[in-house]
Every structure is written in structure tokens, then in C-alpha cells.
GUKE-559330 format. One record per atom (N, C-alpha, C): residue in one letter; x, y, z. Coordinates in steps of 0.02 Angstrom, whole numbers, padded with zeros to 5 digits, always signed. Layout:
residues N
AXYZ
...
This chain:
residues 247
X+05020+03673+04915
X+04962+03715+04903
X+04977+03787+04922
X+04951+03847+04890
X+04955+03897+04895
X+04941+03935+04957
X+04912+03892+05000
X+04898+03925+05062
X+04917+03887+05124
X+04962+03840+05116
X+05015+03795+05171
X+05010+03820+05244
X+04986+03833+05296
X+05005+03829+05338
X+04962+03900+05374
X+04922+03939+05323
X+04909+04019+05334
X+04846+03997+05356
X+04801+04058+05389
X+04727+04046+05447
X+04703+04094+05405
X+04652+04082+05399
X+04581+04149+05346
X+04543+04134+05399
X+04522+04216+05399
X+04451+04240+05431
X+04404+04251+05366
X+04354+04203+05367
X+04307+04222+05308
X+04254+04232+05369
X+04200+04307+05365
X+04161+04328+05368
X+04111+04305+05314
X+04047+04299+05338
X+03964+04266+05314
X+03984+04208+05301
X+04029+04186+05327
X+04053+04081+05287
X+03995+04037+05297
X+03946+04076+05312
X+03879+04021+05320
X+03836+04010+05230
X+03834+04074+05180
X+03821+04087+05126
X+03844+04051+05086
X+03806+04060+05017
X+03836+04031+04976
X+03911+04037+04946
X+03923+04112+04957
X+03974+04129+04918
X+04039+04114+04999
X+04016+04136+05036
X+04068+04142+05086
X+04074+04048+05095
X+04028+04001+05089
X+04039+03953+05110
X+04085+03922+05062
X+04077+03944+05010
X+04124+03927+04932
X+04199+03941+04945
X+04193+03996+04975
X+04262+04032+04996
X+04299+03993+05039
X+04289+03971+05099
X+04311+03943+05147
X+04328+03876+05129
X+04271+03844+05095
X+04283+03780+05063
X+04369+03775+05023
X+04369+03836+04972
X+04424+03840+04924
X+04469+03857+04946
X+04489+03898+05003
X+04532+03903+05056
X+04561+03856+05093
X+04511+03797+05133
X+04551+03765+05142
X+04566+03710+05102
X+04549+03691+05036
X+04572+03654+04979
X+04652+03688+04973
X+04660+03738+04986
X+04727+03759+04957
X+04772+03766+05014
X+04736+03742+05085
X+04796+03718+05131
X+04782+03760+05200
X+04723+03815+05204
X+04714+03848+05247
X+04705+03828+05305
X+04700+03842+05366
X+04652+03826+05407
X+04588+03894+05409
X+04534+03865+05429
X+04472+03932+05430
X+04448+03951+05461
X+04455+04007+05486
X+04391+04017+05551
X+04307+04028+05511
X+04273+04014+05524
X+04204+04029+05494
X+04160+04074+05538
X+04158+04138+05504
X+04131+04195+05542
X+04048+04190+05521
X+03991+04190+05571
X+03921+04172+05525
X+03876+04208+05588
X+03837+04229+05588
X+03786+04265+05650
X+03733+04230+05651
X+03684+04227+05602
X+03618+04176+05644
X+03616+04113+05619
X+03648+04107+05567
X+03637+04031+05507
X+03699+03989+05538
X+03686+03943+05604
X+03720+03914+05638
X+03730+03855+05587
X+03646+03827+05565
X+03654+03743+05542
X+03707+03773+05484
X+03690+03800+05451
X+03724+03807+05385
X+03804+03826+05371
X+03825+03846+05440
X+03908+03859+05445
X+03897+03802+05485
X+03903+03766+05534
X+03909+03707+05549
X+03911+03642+05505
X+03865+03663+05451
X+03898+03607+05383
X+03950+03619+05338
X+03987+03690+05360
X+04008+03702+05312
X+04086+03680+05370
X+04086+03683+05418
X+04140+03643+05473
X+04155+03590+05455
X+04080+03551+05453
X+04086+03469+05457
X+04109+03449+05409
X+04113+03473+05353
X+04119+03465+05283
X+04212+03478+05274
X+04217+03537+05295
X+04317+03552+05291
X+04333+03476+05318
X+04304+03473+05391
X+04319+03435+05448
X+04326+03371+05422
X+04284+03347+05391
X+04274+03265+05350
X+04324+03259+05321
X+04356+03321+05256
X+04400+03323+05209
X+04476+03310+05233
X+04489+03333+05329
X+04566+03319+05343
X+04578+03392+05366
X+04527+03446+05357
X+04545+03509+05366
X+04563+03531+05445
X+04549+03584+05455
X+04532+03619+05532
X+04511+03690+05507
X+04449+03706+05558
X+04419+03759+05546
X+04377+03772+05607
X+04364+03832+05642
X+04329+03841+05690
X+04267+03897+05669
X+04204+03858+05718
X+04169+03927+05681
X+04166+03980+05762
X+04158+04042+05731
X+04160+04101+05767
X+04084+04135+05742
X+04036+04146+05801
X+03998+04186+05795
X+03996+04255+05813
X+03966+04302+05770
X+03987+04384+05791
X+03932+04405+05727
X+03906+04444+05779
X+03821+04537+05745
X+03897+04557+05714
X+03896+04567+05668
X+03953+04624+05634
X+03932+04689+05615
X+03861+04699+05627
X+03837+04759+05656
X+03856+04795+05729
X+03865+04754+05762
X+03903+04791+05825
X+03983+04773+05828
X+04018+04841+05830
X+04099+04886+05841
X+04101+04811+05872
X+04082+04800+05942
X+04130+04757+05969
X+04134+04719+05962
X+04093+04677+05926
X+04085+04607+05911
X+04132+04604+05853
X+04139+04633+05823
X+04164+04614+05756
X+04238+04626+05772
X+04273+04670+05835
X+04335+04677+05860
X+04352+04601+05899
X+04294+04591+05920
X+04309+04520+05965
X+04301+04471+05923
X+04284+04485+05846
X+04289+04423+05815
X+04375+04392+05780
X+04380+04448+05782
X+04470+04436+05758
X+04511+04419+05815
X+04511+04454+05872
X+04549+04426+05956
X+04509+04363+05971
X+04469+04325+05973
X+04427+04258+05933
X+04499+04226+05905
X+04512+04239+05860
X+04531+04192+05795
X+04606+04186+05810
X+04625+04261+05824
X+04705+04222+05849
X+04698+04214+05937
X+04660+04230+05958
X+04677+04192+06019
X+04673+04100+06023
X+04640+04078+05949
X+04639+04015+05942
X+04684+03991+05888
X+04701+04020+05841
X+04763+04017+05804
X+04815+04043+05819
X+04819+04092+05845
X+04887+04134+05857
X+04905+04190+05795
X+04860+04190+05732
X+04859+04249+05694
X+04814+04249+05649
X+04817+04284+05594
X+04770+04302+05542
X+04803+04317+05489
X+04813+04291+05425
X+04845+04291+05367
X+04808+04315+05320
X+04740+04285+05311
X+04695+04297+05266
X+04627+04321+05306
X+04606+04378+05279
X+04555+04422+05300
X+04515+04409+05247
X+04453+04382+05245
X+04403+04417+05190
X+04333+04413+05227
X+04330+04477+05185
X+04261+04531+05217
X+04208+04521+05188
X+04176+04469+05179
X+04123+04437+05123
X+04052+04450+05152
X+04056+04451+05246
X+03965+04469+05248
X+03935+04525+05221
X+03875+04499+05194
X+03844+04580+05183
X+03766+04544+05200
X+03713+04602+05162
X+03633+04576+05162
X+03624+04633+05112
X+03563+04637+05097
X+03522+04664+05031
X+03525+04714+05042
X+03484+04771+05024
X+03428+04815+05035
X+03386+04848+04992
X+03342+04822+04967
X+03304+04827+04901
X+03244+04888+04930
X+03243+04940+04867
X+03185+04981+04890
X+03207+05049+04844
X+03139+05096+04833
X+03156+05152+04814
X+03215+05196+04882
X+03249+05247+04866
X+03286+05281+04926
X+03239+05321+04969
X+03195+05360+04933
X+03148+05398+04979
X+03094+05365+05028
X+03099+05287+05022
X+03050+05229+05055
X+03117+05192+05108
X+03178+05203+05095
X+03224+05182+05145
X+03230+05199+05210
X+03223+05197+05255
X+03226+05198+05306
X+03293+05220+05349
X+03314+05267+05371
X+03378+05283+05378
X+03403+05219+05432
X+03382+05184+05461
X+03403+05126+05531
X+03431+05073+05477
X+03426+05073+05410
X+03414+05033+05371
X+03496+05052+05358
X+03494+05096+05328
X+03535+05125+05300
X+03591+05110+05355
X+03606+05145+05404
X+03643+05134+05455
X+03651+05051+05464
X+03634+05006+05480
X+03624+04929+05467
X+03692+04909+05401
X+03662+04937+05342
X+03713+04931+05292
X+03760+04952+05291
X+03765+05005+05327
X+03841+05022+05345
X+03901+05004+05370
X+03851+04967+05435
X+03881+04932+05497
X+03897+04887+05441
X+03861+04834+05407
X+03882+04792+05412
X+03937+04781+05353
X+03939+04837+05280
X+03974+04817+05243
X+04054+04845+05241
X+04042+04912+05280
X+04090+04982+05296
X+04116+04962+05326
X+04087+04969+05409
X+04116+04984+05460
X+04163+04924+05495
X+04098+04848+05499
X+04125+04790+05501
X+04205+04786+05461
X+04205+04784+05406
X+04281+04782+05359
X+04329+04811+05403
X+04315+04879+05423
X+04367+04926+05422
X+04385+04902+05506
X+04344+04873+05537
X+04343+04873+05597
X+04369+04791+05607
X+04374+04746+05569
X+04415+04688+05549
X+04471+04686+05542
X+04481+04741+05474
X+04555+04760+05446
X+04598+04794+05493
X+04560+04841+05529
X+04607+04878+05574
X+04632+04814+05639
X+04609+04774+05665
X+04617+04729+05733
X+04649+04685+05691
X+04653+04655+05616
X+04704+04604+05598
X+04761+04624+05582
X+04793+04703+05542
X+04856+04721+05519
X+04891+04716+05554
X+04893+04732+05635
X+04957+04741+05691
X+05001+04683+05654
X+04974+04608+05666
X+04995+04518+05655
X+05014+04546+05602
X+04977+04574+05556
X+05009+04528+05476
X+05066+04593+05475
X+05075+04642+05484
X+05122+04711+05477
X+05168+04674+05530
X+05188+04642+05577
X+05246+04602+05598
X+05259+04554+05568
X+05232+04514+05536
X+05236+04448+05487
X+05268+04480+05424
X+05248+04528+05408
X+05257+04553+05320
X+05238+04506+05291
X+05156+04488+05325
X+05131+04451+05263
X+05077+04455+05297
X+05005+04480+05230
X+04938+04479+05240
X+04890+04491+05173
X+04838+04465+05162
X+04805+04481+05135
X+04718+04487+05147
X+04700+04545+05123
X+04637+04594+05147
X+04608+04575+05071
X+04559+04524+05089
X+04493+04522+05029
X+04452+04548+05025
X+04399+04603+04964
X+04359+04619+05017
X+04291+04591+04959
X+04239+04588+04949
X+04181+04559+04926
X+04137+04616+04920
X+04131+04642+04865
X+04111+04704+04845
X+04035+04691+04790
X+04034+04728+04743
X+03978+04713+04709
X+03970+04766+04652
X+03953+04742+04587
X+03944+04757+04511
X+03902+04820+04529
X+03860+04808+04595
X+03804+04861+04595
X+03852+04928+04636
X+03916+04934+04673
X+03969+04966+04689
X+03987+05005+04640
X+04000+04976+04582
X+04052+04980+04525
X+04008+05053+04481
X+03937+05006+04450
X+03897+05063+04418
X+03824+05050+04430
X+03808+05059+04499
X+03757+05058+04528
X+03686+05038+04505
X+03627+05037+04556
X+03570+05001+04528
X+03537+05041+04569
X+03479+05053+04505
X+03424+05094+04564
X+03365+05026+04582
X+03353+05062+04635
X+03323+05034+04692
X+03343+04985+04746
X+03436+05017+04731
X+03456+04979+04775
X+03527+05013+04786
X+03509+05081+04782
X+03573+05134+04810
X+03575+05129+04853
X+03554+05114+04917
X+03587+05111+04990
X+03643+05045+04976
X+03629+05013+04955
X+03687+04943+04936
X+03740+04965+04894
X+03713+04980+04847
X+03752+05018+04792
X+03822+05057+04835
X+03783+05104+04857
X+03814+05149+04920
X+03877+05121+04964
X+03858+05092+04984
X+03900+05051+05041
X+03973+04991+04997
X+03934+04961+04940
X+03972+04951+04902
X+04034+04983+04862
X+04002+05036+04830
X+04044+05107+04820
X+04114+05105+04888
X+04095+05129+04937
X+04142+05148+04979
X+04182+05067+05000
X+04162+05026+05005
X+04217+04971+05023
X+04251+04956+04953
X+04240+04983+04911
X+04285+05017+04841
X+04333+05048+04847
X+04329+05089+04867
X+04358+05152+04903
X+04420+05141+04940
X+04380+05095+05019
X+04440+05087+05068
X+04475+05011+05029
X+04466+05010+04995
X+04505+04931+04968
X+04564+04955+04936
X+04540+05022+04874
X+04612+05048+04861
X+04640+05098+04906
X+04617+05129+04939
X+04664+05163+04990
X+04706+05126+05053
X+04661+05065+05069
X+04693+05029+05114
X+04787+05007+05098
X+04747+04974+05023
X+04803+04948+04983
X+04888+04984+04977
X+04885+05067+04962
X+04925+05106+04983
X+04942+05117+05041
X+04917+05109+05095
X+04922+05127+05147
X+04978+05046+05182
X+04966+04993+05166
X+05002+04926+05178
X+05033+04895+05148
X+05019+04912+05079
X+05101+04885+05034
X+05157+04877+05049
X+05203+04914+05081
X+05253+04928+05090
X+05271+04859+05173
X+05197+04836+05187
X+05234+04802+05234
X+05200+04706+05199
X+05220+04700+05149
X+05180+04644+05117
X+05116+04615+05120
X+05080+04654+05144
X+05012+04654+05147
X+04964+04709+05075
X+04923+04648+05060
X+04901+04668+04983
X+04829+04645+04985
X+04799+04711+04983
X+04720+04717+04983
X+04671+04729+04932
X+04646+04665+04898
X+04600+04664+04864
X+04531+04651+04855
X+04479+04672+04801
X+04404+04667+04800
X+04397+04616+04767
X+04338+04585+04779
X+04320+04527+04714
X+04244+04539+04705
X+04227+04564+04659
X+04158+04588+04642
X+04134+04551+04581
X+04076+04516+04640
X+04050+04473+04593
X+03972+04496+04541
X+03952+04474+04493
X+03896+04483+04452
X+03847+04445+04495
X+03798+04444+04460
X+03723+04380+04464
X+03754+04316+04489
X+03757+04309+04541
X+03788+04230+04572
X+03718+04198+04590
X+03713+04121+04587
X+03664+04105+04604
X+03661+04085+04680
X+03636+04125+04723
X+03644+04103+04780
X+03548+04119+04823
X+03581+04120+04889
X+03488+04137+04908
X+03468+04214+04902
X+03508+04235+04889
X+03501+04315+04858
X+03448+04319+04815
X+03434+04265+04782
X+03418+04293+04730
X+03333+04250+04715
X+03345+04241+04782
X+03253+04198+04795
X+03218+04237+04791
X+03206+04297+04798
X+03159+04345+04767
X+03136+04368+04714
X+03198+04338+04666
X+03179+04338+04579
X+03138+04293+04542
X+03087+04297+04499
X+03063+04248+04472
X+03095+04219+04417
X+03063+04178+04377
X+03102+04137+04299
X+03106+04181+04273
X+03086+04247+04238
X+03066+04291+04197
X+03139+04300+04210
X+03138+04362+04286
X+03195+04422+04293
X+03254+04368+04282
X+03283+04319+04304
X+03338+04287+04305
X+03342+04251+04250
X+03304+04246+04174
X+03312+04247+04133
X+03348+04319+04072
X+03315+04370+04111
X+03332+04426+04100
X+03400+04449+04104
X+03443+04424+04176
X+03501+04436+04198
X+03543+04406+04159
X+03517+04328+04153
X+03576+04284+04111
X+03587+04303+04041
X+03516+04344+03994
X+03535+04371+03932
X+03584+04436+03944
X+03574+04460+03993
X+03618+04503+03987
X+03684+04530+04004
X+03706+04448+04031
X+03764+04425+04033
X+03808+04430+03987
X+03843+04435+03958
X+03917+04434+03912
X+03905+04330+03887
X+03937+04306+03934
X+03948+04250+03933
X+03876+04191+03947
X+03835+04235+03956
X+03749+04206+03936
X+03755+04140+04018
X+03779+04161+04051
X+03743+04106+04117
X+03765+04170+04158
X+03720+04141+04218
X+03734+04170+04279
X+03800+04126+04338
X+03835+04164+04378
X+03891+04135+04408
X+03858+04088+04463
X+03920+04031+04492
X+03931+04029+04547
X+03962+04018+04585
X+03934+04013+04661
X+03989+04043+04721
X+04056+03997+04697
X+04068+03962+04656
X+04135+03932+04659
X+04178+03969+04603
X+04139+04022+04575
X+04175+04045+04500
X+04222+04119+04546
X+04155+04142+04611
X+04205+04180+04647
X+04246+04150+04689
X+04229+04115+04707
X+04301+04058+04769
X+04352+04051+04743
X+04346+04027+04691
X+04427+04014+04645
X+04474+04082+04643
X+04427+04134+04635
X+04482+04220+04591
X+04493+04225+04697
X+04448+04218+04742
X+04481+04231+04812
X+04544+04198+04822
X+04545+04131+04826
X+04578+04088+04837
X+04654+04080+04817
X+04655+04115+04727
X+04706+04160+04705
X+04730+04211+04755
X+04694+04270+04755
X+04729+04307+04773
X+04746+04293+04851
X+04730+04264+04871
X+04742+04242+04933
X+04820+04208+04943
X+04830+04167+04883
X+04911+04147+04864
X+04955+04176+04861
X+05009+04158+04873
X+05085+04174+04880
X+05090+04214+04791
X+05087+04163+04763
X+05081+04187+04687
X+05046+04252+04659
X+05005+04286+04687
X+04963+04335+04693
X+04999+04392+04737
X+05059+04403+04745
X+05087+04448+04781
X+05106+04495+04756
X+05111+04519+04678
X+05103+04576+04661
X+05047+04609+04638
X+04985+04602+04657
X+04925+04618+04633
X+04888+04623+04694
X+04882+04699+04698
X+04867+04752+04757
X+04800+04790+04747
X+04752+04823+04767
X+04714+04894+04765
X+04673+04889+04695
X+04663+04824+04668
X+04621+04794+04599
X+04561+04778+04623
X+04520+04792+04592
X+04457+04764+04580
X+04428+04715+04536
X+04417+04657+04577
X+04439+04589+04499
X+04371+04565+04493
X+04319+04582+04439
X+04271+04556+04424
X+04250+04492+04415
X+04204+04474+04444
X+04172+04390+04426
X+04104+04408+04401
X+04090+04430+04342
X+04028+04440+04319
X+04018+04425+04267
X+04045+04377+04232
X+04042+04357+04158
X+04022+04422+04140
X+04045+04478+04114
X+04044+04545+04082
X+03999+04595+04096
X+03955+04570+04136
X+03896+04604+04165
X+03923+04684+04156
X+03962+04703+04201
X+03962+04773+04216
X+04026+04788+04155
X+04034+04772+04105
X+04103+04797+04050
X+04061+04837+04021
């Protein structure tokens, strides 16, 4: 399997999409840490579940809104594995609203958690993988990043920039076999999207390319890739899962 013997830190592994992730990770040989903050039951099934299969996976709780927590969530993971191979940066949360009704605490919140968290992950895992010459930096971005959505530019926003540091990171670690990529997904059906009625999410799926809406396993699979050995020349990309949404 493509991932023999390597440890992933998946961040939000309590979610749909992050729980998809971790799942397909360790299908391909990982072991997992499961990074999750308040949704204990729901990363705890997502343990029991590796755990049943033959896996190993530990869960790690950490606010990835607070610097230190999210530093102590990686010294966490190899102080119980001994390193970090696979990074992916998958927590996020919403923030739906006109901008002039946003709330700047709000704003700051999204920052922490989609920005700063990453950068503050990526920076405490490279030392390991830049002595290994081997790492890979996922990061979980969004269509609304790419070409934004109003009433939901503070997301948009934050999305945008972990755009950003995904291809600059990418330059910046190449050279020591470490290869940092986005996976930006469309309309996934997850609890995101409990606020939509039949109407709007009929709306989304027509205006799909490929006429359904995704799910968390259509993005697990393109992670799980690049997460592989086989995936080692494919760096600083942005690899869409949106059945065409944003083309």
C-alpha cells in the first residue's frame, strides 16, 4: 500500500470529510493521529472503526484556534509516533453573512483556524520530514478560495490565502522531498450543508458539471493519492474535487 509504514496528522478527523480522510489513509497503510476539538463521540468512532479494521490511530485533542495548542498538537503526535510524514490541514468552520454584518472576532476565529493553525502545523512538522527527505503537506482549501462567494468572503478570504501558502510553501520545500499540496473540494455532502434546504441543494447539483453533489470519499481518494509515494512529482497544485463546479 501506498502509505506502508508513514503516520498522518489529519486535523478535523472528527468531520465528514476529515473522517473520510483518515479512514483512506489508513486503508493505504497509514497509521493516524485524529486531530478533533469538541466532536469527541464522532472521532472516537472514527478510532474504533480504523481500530476494528487492524489499524492504529490515536486521537489527539487541540482549539486550533490557539498558537499553542495546535504547536502541542504535532509534539503530541511524534512524541507518540516518533514523526510526522503526512500533514493534512483539513479543520476549518463556516462563516456565512454579509461582510459589513461580520464581526471582526469572527473574522480573526477564521483565521486562527484556517491560516494560522496550517502554518503553525507545517512549521512544527518540517524539522522531521526535512531530515527524512520525505513529507507531505495537504492542505483542504475551498472552490469558494479559488473564485469566491459572496456572503461568505471572510471564508472565501482565508481560503484564498491557504492558496497562497500552499504554493509558496511548496517552493520553499521541494528541494528537501517534501511536496505540498491543496485539495479543494466543491458541494460535498457533509453537515455543512444542514443549513440548506431541498430547493438550494438542488440548485447546486444543477449546477454541477457532472449533475451530483460530492462525497467526503470522492475527496479522500485525490488525498490519499497525493499522500503516496507515487505522487512525488506533483507539488504547489491545486487539485479540484468539484465535479466542475468552479471550471
Amino acid at each position: 500500500m501506498g502509505c506502508d509504514g508513514r503516520v498522518a496528522l489529519v486535523t478535523g478527523a472528527s468531520g465528514g470529510i476529515g473522517a473520510a480522510i483518515s479512514w483512506a489513509l489508513h486503508r493505504a497503510g497509514a497509521r493516524v493521529a485524529l486531530g478533533y476539538h469538541r466532536s469527541y463521540e464522532r472521532a472516537a468512532a472514527v478510532h474504533e472503526r480504523i481500530v476494528a479494521d487492524g489499524g492504529e490511530a490515536l486521537l489527539c485533542r487541540a482549539d486550533l484556534t490557539d498558537a499553542e495548542a495546535a504547536y502541542e498538537l504535532v509534539r503530541q503526535v511524534e512524541g507518540e509516533y516518533g514523526r510526522i510524514d503526512i500533514l493534512v490541514n483539513n479543520a476549518g468552520a463556516r462563516c456565512e453573512g454579509l461582510l459589513i454584518d461580520t464581526p471582526i472576532d469572527e473574522f480573526d476565529r477564521l483565521f486562527a483556524l484556517h491560516m494560522r493553525a496550517p502554518f503553525i502545523c507545517s512549521q512544527a512538522a518540517l524539522p522531521g520530514m526535512m531530515r527524512r527527505m520525505f513529507g507531505r503537506v495537504i492542505n483542504i482549501v475551498s472552490i469558494w478560495g479559488q473564485v469566491g462567494a459572496a456572503n461568505e468572503v471572510a471564508y472565501s478570504a482565508v481560503k484564498a490565502g491557504l492558496i497562497g501558502f500552499t504554493k509558496a510553501l511548496a517552493k520553499e520545500v521541494g528541494s528537501a522531498g517534501i511536496t505540498v499540496n491543496a485539495v479543494s473540494p466543491g458541494v460535498i455532502v457533509t453537515d455543512m450543508l444542514d443549513g440548506f434546504d431541498r430547493s438550494e441543494l438542488e440548485e447546486l447539483r444543477a449546477a454541477t458539471p457532472v449533475m451530483r453533489l460530492g462525497k467526503p470519499e470522492d475527496v479522500a481518494r485525490v488525498v490519499a493519492f497525493l499522500a503516496d509515494d507515487a505522487a512525488g512529482f506533483i507539488t504547489g497544485q491545486i487539485v479540484g474535487v468539484d465535479g466542475g463546479f468552479a471550471t
